[in-house]
C-alpha positions in Angstrom: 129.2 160.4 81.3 127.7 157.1 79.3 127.0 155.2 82.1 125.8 158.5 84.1 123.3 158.7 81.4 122.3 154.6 81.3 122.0 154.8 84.7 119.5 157.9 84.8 117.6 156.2 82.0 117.5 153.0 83.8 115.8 154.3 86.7 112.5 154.6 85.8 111.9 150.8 84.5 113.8 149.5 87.4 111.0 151.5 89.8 108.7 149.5 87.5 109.9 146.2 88.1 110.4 146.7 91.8 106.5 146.6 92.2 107.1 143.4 93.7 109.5 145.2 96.8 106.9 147.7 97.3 104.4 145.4 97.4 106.3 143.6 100.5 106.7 147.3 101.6 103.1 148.0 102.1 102.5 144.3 103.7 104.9 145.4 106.1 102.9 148.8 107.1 100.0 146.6 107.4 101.7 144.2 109.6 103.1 147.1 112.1 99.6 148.9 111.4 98.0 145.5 113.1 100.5 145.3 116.1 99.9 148.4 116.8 96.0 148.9 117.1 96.6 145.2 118.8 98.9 146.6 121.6 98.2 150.5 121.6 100.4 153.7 120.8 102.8 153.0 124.3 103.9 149.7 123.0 104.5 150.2 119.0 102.8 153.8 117.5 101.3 153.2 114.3 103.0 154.6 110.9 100.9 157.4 110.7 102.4 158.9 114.1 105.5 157.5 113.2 106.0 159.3 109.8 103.9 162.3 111.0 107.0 162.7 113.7 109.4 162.2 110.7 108.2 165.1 108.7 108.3 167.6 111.9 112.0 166.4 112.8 113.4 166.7 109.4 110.4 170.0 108.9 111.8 171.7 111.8 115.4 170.9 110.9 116.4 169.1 113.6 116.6 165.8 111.8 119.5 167.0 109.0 122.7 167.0 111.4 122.0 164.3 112.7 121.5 162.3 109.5 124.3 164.2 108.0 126.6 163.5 111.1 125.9 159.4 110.8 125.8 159.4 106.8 129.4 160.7 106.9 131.0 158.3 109.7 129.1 155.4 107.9 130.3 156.4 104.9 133.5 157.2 105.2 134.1 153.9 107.3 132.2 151.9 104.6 134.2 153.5 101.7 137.9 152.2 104.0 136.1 149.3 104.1 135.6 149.0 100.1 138.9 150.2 99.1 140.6 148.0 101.5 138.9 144.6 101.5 138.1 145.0 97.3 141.8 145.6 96.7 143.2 142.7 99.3 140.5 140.0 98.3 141.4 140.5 94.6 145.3 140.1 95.4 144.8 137.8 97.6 142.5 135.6 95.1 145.0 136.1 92.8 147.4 133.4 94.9 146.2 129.9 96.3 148.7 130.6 99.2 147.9 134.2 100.0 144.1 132.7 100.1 145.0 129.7 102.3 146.6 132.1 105.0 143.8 134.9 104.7 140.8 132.6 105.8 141.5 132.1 109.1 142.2 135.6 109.5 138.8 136.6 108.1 137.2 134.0 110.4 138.5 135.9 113.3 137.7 139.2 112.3 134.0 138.1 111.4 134.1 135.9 114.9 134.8 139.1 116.9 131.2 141.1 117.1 131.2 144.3 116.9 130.0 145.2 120.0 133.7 144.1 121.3 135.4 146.0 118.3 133.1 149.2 119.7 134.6 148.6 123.4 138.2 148.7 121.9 137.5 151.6 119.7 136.0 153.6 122.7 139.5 152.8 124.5 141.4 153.5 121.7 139.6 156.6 119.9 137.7 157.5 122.9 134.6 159.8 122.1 136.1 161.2 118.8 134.5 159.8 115.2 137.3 157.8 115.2 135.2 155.3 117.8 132.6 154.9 115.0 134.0 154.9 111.9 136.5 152.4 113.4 133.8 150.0 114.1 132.1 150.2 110.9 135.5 149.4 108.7 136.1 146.4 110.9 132.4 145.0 110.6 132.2 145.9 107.0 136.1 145.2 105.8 135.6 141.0 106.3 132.6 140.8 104.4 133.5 143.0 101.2 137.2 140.9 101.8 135.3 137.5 100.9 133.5 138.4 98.1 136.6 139.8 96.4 138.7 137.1 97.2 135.7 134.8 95.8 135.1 136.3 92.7 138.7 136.4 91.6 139.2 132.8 92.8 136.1 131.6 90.9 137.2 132.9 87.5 136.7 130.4 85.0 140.3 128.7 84.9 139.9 128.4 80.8 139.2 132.3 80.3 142.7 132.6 82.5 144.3 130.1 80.0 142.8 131.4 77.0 143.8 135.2 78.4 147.5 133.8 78.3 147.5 132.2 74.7 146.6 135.6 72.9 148.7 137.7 75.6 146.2 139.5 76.3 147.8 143.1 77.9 147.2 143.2 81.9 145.1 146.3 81.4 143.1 144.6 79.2 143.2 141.1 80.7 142.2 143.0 84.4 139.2 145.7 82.8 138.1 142.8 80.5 138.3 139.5 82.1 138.9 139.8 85.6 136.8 143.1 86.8 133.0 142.4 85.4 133.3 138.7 86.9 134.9 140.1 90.1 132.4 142.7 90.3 129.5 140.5 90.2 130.7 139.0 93.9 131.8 142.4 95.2 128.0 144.5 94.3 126.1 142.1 97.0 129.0 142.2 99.2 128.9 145.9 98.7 125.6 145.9 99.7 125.4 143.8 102.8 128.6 146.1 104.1 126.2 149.2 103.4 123.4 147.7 105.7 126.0 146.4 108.0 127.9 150.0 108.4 124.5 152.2 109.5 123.6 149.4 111.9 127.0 149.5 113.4 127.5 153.2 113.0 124.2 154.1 115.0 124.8 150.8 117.6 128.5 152.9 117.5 127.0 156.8 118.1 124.5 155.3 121.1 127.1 154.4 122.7 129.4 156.9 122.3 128.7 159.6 120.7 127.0 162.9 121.4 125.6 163.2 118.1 124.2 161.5 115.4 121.4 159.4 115.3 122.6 157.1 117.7 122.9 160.0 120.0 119.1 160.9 118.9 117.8 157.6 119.9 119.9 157.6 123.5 117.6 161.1 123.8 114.5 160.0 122.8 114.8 156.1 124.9 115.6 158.3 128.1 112.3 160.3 127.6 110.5 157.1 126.9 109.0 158.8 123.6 108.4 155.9 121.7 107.3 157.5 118.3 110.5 159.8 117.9 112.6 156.3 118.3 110.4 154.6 115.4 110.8 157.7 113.9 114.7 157.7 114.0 114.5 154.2 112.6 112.6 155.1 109.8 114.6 157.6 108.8 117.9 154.9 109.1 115.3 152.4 106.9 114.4 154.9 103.9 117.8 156.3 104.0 119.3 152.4 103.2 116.5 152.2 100.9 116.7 155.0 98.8 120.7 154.4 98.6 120.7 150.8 97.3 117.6 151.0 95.6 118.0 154.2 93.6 122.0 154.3 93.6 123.7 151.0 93.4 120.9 148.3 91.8 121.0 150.2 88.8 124.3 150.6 88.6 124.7 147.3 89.2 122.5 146.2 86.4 124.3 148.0 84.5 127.3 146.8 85.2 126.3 143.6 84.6 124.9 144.0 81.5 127.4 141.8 80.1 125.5 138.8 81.9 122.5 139.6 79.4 122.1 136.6 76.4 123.1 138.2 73.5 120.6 137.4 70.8 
């Protein structure tokens, strides 16, 4: 309940500080705003249409299922993803040799693109969520692998040794030592996988899928209606935004508190 409190608290001076993200926010509006009036409404609508089709999908209802329908398969195949690859890259940085064999492994897996891992998942899972959420643990599970397995391997070798002199208990030695420095590798991994999975999960659903917002944009690229695409994309966009910026930097800052120079 503490850090459900420091975390609402937080919020607000965080939104102060990010004046420098919104700033880049509104030079990209300006940017799309000038292709557009350079290349008319049938090439790139401006932001204006864009957003004004926004508010009458998600008005009208018609946006909700379909954002609901994606947020869950992403989800559910980014929270696999989390569990797995946090809990594997921290036993496996625990052991030189369990490291050593792992790497080449995670090469592979990060070799394959996922456009081949959505082909296999369509033969395996065929139509089902299964094809999606598939394809979103197997994107997302490498990445969030290597930043556990580098944050455990990059623990200061002396804290380790010190850790062992005072026999430290392995609760404490694990919540003290090895999870705020392990956890400080795993946030931007987390991160990256949560960008990854709704650009795989929507890549996934316009392939396969008769719903969701890949589904949506299959519709709205067969009707050639270029503003309800953009306005699918934004709604991807602000819903990644809103989640990292709003749920899991602050939380991560406060995580990290730890980091702070104590004076």
């Amino acid at each position: 309940m503490s850090l459900f409190r420091a975390w609402l608290s937080g919020i607000p001076a965080y939104l102060w500080s990010g004046w420098g993200a919104i700033a880049s926010l509104f030079l990209l509006l300006a940017v799309w705003e000038g292709v557009s009036l350079a290349y008319g409404d049938l090439i790139l609508p401006d932001p204006g249409s864009t957003f004004a089709t926004l508010y009458r999908l998600l008005d009208s209802g018609a946006a909700w299922p379909e954002l609901l329908v994606t947020a869950g398969r992403a989800m559910t195949g980014l929270a696999l993803a989390m569990l797995a690859g946090s809990l594997l890259g921290f036993a496996a940085g625990m052991s030189m040799t369990a490291a050593m064999m792992a790497r080449p492994l995670v090469t592979v897996l990060l070799g394959i693109p996922p456009i081949a891992w959505l082909v296999l998942a369509m033969l395996w899972f065929g139509a089902s969520d299964g094809t999606p959420i598939f394809t979103v643990f197997i994107a997302c599970f490498p990445v969030i692998f290597i930043g556990a397995l580098a944050g455990t391997r990059t623990l200061d070798h002396h804290l380790k040794d010190m850790a062992t002199v005072l026999r430290l208990p392995p609760r404490m030695k694990f919540f003290d030592l090895y999870l705020p420095h392990v956890v400080s590798y795993l946030f931007p991994a987390w991160i990256n996988a949560l960008g990854t999975s709704w650009k795989v999960v929507v890549m996934a659903e316009l392939l396969s899928s008769a719903d969701g917002i890949g589904a949506a944009l299959a519709v709205s690229r067969s009707h050639l209606d270029m503003e309800a695409t953009l306005a699918w994309i934004a709604a991807v966009v602000l819903t990644l935004l809103a989640v990292e910026y709003l749920l899991l930097e602050p939380i991560k800052r406060e995580v990290e508190r730890w980091r702070e120079v104590q004076t």
